[in-house]
C-alpha positions in Angstrom: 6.0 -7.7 -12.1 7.1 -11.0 -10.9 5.2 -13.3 -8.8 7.0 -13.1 -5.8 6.9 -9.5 -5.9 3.5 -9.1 -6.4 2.5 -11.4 -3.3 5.3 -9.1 -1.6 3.6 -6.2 -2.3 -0.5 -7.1 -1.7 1.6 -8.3 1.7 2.6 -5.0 2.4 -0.8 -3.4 1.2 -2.6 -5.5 3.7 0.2 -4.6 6.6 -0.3 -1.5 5.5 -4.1 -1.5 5.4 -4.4 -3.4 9.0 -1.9 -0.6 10.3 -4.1 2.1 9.2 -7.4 1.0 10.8 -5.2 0.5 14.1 -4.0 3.6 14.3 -7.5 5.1 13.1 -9.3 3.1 16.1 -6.5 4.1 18.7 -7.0 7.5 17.4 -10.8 7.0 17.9 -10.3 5.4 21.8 -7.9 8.6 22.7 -11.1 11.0 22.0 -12.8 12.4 24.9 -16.3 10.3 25.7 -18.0 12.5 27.8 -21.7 12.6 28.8 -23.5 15.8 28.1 -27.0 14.5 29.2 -28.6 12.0 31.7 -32.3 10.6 31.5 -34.3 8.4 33.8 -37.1 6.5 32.4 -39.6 5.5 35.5 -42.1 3.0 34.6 -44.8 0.0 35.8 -45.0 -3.2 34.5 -47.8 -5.4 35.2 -48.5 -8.5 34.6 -52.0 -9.6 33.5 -51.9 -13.0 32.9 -49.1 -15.5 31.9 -46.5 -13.8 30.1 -49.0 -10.5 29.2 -47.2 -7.9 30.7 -48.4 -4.2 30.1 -46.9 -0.7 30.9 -49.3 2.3 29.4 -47.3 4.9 30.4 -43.7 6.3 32.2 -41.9 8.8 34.0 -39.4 10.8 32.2 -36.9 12.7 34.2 -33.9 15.1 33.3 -35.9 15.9 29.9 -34.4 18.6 28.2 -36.9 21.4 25.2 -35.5 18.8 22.1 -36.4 15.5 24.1 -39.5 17.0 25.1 -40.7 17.4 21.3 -39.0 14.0 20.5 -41.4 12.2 23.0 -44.8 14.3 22.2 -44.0 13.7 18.6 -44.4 9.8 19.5 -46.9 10.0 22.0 -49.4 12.1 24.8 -46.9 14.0 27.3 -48.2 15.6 30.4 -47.6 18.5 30.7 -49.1 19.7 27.3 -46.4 22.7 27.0 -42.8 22.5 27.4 -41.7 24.2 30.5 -38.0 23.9 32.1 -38.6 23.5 36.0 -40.8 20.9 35.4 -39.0 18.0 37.4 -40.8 14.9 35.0 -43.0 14.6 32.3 -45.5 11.5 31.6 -45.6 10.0 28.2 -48.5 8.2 27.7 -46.9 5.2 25.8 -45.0 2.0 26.9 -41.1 2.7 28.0 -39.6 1.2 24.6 -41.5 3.6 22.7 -39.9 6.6 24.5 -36.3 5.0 24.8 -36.6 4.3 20.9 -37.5 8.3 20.2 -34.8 9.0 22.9 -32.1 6.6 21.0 -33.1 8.6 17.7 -31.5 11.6 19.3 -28.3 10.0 20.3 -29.2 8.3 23.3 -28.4 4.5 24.8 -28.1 2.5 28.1 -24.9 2.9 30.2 -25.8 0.4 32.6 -28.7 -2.0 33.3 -31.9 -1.1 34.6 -33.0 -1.5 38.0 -36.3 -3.2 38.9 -37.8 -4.4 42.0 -41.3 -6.0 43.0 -43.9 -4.0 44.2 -46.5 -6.1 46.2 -50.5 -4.0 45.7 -53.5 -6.1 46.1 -54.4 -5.6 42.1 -51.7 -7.9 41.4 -48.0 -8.5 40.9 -46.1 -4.9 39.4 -42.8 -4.1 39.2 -40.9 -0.8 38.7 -38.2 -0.4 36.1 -35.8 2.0 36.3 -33.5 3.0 32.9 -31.0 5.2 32.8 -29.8 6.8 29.2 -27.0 8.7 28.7 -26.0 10.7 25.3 -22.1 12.0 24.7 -19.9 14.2 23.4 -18.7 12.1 20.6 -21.6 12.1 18.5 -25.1 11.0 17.8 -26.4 8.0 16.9 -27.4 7.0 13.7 -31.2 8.6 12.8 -33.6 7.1 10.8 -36.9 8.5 8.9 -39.2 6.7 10.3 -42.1 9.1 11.0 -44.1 6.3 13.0 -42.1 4.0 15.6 
């Protein structure tokens, strides 16, 4: 093969290449994205002293029978026994713990979290408010990791 042809043609392999993952990744972008479950993450933070904040537990709402034994898997959840009407559950654990056993199942943040101060005479607490959402186009990567 001559010279000229062969830069020619690893041209072409690389137009042809660059084309390919285009139209993979406009393929990708015309696939439905639709949410199939919303959950709200309710929890307290309080600061103790400078920059010791601590939240020993949250409010879990929309939970669905899998998320339910996701989250007691990682920590205490109140109530002890999965039941369907139930309109929350507690988890006895900081929120990141939670979201990161709710982000093994598929889970992330759509938007940010809301927060506002909550004046008590025990000190300075504010309320968080997350909202994770899971779709229809698949789950996130899982890991192994029996322990978070």
């Amino acid at each position: 093969m001559h010279v000229l042809q062969a830069v020619s043609y690893v041209r072409n392999l690389e137009d042809y290449t660059r084309l390919q993952s285009a139209l993979t990744r406009d393929a990708m972008s015309q696939q439905p994205n639709v949410i199939v479950s919303v959950v709200g993450i309710v929890a307290d933070l309080k600061r103790d002293f400078d920059s010791d904040y601590v939240s020993r537990k949250c409010n879990v709402y929309g939970v669905e029978e899998a998320e339910y034994n996701a989250l007691a898997a990682v920590a205490e959840v109140r109530p002890r026994r999965w039941a369907a009407d139930a309109e929350r559950i507690v988890v006895l654990c900081n929120p990141w713990r939670a979201m990161r056993a709710l982000g093994r199942l598929g889970y992330y943040f759509s938007t940010r979290p809301l927060g506002g101060r909550v004046g008590t005479e025990s000190g300075e607490r504010r309320v968080c408010i997350w909202t994770m959402v899971k779709t229809s186009r698949g789950e996130a990567m899982r890991t192994d990791h029996e322990e978070l």
